[in-house]
C-alpha positions in Angstrom: -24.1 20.3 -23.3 -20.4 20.3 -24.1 -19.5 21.0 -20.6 -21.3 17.9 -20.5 -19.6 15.5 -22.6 -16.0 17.1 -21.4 -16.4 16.0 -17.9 -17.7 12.1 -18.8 -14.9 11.6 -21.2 -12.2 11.0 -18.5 -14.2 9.3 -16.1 -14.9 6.4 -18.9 -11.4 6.6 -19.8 -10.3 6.0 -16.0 -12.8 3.3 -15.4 -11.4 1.8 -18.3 -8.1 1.1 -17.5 -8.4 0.6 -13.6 -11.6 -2.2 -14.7 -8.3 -3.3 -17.0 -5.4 -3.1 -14.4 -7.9 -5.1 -11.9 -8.4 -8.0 -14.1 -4.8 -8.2 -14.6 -4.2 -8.3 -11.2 -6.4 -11.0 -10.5 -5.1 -13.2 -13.2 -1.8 -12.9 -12.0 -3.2 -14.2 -8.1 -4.6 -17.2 -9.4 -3.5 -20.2 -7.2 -1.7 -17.5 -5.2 -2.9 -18.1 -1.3 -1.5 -16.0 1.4 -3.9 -17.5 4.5 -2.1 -20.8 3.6 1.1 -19.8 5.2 3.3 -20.8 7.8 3.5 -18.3 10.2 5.0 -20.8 13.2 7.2 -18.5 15.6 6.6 -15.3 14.2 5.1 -12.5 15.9 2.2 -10.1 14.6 1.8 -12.0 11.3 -2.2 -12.9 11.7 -2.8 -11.9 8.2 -5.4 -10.4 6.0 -5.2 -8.2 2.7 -6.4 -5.3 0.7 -9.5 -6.8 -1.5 -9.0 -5.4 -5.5 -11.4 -2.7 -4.9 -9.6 -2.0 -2.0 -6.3 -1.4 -3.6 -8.5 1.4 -5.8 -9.9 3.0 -2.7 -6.4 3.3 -1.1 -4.9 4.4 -4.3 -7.8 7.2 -5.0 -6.8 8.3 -0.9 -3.5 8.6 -1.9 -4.1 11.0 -4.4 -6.2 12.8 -2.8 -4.5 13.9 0.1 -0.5 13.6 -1.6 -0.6 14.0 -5.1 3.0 13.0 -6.8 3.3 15.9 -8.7 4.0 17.4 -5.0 6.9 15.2 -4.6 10.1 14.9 -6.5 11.3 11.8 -8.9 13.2 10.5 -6.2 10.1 10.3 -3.5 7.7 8.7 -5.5 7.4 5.8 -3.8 4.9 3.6 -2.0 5.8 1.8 0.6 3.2 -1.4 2.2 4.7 -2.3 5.8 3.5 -5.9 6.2 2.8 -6.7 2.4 1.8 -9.9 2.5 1.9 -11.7 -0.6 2.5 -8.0 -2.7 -1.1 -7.8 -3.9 -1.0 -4.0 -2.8 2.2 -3.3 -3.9 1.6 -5.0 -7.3 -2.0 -3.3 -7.5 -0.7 0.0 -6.8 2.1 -0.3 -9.5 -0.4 -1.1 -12.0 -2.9 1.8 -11.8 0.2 4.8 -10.8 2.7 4.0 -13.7 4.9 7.1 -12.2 5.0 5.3 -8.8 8.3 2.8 -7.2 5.9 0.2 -5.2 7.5 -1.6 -2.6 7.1 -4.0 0.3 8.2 -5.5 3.4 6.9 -9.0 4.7 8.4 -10.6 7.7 6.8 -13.9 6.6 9.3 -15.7 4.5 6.7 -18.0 2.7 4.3 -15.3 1.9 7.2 -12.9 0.8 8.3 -15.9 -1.7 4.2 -16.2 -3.2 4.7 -12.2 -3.7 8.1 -13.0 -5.5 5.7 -15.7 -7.4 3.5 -13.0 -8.4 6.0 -10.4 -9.6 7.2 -13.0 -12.1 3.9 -13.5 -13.8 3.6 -10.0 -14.5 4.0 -9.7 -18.2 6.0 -6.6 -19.0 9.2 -5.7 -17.4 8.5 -2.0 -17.5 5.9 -3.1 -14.8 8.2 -5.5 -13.1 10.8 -3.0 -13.0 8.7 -0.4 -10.6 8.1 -3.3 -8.0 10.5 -4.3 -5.1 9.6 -6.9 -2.3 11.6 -7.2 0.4 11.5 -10.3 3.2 12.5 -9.3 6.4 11.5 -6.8 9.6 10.4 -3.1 8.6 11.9 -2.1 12.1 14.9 -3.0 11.2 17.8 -1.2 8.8 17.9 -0.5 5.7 14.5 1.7 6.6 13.3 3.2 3.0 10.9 5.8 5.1 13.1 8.6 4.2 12.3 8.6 0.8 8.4 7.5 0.6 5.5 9.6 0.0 2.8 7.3 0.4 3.1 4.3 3.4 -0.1 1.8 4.1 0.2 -0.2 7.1 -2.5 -3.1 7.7 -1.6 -2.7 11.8 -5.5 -3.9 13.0 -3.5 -6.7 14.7 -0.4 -5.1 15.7 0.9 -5.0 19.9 1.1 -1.7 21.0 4.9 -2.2 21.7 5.1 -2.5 17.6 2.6 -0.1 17.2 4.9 2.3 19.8 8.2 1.1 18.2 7.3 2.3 14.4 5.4 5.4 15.8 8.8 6.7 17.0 11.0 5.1 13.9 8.0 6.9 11.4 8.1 9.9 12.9 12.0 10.0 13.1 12.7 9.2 9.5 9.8 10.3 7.3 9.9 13.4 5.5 7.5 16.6 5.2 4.2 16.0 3.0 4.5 11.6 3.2 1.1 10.2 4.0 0.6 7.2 6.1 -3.1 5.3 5.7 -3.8 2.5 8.3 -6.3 0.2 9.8 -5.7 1.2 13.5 -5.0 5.1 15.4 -1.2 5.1 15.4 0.2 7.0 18.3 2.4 9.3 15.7 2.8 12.6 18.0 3.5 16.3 17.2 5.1 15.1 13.5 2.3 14.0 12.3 -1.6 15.4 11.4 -4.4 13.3 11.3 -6.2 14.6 8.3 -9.0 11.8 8.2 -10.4 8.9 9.7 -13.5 6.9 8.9 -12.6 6.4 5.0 -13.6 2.8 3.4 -11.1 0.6 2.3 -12.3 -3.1 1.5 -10.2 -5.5 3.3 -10.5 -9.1 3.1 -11.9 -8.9 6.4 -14.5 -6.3 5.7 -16.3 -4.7 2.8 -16.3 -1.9 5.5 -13.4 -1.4 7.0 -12.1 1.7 7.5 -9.1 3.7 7.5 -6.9 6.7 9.5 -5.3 9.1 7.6 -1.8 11.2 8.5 0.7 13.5 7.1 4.1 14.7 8.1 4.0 17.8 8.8 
């Protein structure tokens, strides 16, 4: 019986605060619409986003297969290539308070509604863990080097982009980072796929599912 009670104890407590951190996030994406964007003369911007209980499921991954306390102070950080309006990146923040989150958008509108976001967030200490930044993630300053965990939503990607940050990935990421995806990316002898076929609610899909890689 006491074995009992020990093991349900943390699970309530966890429920708790992600139900908490979720509702949070939510509230702060009120009026927040990244679909509505302009996107005219981009490339590779058609755009959908990690759903809340997808930003759990990603999160849980994460831990799973690349726990932090693997990683020194100075790698714990998550990296979203192509991070939309910062939902992830926000999300991710909120339920791993020892994490830097971080994003890359090339979508100047939709980088400014993440910006929009980050302000409504109502404690600095929170704020402080959370850097957007508008631009191309193929282009310098690359922050690979020092991430541990990396998401990339590349469903829609070319396979030039999909070839081009294969080769800058696998060139500047270090041993144990983990990279989760929507689409097989052709990584090579660096990386390990580790798992494939794991759920992670898109906006798209209540279904969609993920590939899993580590550095090696």
């Amino acid at each position: 019986m006491e074995s009992k009670v020990t093991k349900s104890g943390p699970r309530k407590a966890k429920t708790l605060r992600v139900k908490r951190g979720l509702h949070e996030l939510r509230e702060i994406y009120q009026s927040i619409n990244g679909f509505s964007a302009n996107t005219v003369g981009s490339k590779n911007t058609t755009y959908g986003e990690l759903s809340v209980p997808g930003i759990q499921a990603l999160t849980d991954i994460f831990k799973r297969f690349a726990p932090l306390s693997s990683f020194d102070k100075t790698r714990r950080n998550f990296i979203d290539l192509g991070s939309g309006i910062g939902k992830g990146v926000i999300g991710v923040a909120m339920l791993v308070p020892e994490i830097q989150s971080n994003g890359i958008e090339i979508v100047s509108e939709r980088h400014e509604m993440a910006l929009s976001a980050r302000k409504r967030i109502p404690t600095n200490t929170l704020a402080n863990r959370i850097h957007f930044r508008n631009g191309n993630f193929l282009e310098p300053p690359h922050v690979f080097k020092n991430a541990c965990w990396i998401f990339i939503s590349n469903l829609s990607f070319s396979d030039e982009l999909q070839s081009s940050l294969s080769s800058l990935l696998g060139s500047d990421c270090m041993n144990k980072t983990v990279i989760i995806c929507c689409r097989e990316l052709p990584l090579g002898q660096n990386f390990e796929c580790i798992e494939r076929g794991l759920i992670i609610p898109m906006s798209w899909s209540s279904m969609s599912t993920c590939y899993v890689y580590r550095r090696i």
